[in-house]
N, C-alpha and C positions, 0 to 999 in steps of 0.2 A: 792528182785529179783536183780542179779546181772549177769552184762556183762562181764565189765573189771576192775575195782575197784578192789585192793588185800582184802582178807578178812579177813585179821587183818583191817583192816583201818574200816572195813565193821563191825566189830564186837566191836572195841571201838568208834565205832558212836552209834550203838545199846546200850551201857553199860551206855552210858553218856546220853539217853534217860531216867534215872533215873525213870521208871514207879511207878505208885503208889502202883502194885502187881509183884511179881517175876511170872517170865515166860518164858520159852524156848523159841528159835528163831531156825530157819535154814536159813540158807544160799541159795538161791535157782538158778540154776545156768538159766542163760535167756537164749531163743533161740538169736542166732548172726544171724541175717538179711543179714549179709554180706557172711551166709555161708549158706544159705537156704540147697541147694541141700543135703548137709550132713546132715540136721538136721532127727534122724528117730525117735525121741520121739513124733512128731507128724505127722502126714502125709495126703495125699488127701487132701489139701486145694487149695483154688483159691481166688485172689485179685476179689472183688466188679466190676466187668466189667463195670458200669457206673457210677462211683464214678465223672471221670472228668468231668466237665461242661466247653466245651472251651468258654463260653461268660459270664463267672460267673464274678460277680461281687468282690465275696467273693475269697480271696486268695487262701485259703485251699480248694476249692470245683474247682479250676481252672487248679488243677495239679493231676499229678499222685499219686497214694501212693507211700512212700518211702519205701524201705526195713527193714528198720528199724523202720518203723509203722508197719510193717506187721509181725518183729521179736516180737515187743512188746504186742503186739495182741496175740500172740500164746503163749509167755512167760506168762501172764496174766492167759487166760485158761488153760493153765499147773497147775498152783498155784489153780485156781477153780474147778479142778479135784483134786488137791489132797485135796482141804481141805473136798470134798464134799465125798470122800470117806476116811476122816481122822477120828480122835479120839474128835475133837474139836469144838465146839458148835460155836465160833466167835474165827476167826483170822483177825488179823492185816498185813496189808502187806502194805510194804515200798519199793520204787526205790530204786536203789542204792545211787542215786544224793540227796534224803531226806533229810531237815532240820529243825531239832527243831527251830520254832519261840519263844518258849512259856517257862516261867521258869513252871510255873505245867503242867501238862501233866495226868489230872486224869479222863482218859480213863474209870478205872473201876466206876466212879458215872453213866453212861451212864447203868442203870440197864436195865432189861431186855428186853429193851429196849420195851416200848412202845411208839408207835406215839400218832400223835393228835388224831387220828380217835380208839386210844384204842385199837391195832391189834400191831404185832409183828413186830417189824424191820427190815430190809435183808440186808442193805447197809448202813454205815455211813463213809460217808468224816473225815478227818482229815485237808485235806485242797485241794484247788481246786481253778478253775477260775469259778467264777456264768457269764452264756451268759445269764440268763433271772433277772430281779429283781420282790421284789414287793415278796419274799420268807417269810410265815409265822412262827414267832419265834412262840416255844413252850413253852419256857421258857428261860432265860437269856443264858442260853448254846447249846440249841439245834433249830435248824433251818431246816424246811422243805424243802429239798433239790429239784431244779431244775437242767434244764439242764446245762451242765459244762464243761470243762474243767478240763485233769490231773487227772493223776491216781496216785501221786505219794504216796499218803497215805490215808489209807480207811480201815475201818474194813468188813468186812464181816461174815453175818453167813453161817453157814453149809447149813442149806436151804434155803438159801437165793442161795448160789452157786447151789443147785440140780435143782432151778427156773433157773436158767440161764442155765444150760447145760441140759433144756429140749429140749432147741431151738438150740442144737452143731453143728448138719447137719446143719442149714441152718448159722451158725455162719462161719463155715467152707469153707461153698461153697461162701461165701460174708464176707471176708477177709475187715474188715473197721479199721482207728485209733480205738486203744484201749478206749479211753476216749468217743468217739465219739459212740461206740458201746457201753460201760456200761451205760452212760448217757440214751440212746434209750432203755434202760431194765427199768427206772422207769420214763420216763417224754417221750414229743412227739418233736422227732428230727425236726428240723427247715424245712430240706428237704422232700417233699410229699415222691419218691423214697424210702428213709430209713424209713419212716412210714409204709410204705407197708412189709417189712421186720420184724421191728420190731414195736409194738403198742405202745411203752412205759408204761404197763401195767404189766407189770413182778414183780417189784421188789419194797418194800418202803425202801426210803432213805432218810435220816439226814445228815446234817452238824452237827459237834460238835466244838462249840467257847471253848475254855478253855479259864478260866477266865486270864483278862487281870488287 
């Protein structure tokens, strides 16, 4: 997903990602926050009307959303529209600002992905802020994913997106940070309000530790 990065820069960051399978990428152009009005790829949305809490303790819950939460939010379910009516079983998607921490990078051991409970995947981190601990390893590399922080790298599968844009009406009409809203599709957000929205019952998700 990209804003304003050239993409050539965008494409020898992707090259030097050195995957452990070849695989096509797009380029995927984000909605600009700063230019809402013009934006007609998507349309009829509205920002969360009680998102601000003026006696919050919490920073993020004491302010407005920014325009650029609310770009990145749309840009996000832009990419979960297409991949849910793409050709592709699991994609990967990446910010623009994305950085390899890790010399391997082997994405594809992450088979069919089965969780703990023996059921199908829909979501796995690549990397992320964990707000809860106390997350059950599965195995040396995989971690049962809580609530989070950061979108900026995550796989997703194809149904795992058609699970999230059952709920687009109401995603739509309650415009929240991107991170803040994926998080609330598979775990129970911190806030009662956004519980009532969304149950955190939607979606199973993993972290994936590449070996260090």
């Amino acid at each position: 997903i990209n804003l304003k990065t050239d993409n050539k820069i965008i494409s020898k960051k992707l090259d030097n990602l050195k995957l452990s399978f070849r695989c096509g990428y797009e380029i995927f152009p984000a909605v600009n926050g700063s230019n809402l009005v013009n934006e007609k790829r998507i349309e009829n949305w509205k920002v969360y009307k009680d998102w601000k809490i003026e006696d919050s303790d919490n920073k993020w819950y004491s302010r407005d959303i920014t325009t650029g939460e609310v770009g990145c939010t749309l840009s996000h379910l832009l990419c979960w529209e297409a991949i849910a009516n793409g050709e592709h079983n699991k994609v990967l998607i990446l910010e623009e600002d994305f950085e390899r921490q890790s010399q391997d990078l082997n994405i594809s051991d992450i088979k069919n992905g089965q969780d703990i409970n023996g059921s199908d995947w829909d979501l796995c981190y690549l990397g992320r802020n964990p707000l809860r601990d106390k997350e059950e390893f599965i195995n040396e590399d995989l971690v049962m994913s809580k609530f989070s922080y950061n979108t900026h790298a995550y796989i997703l599968t194809k149904e795992g997106a058609k699970k999230i844009l059952k709920h687009r009406t109401k995603i739509l009409n309650n415009i929240i940070p991107c991170d803040e809203l994926l998080s609330s599709m598979y775990d129970q957000h911190p806030r009662e309000d956004i519980k009532q929205l969304f149950n955190g019952k939607y979606l199973s998700c993993l972290l994936y530790t590449s070996p260090s």
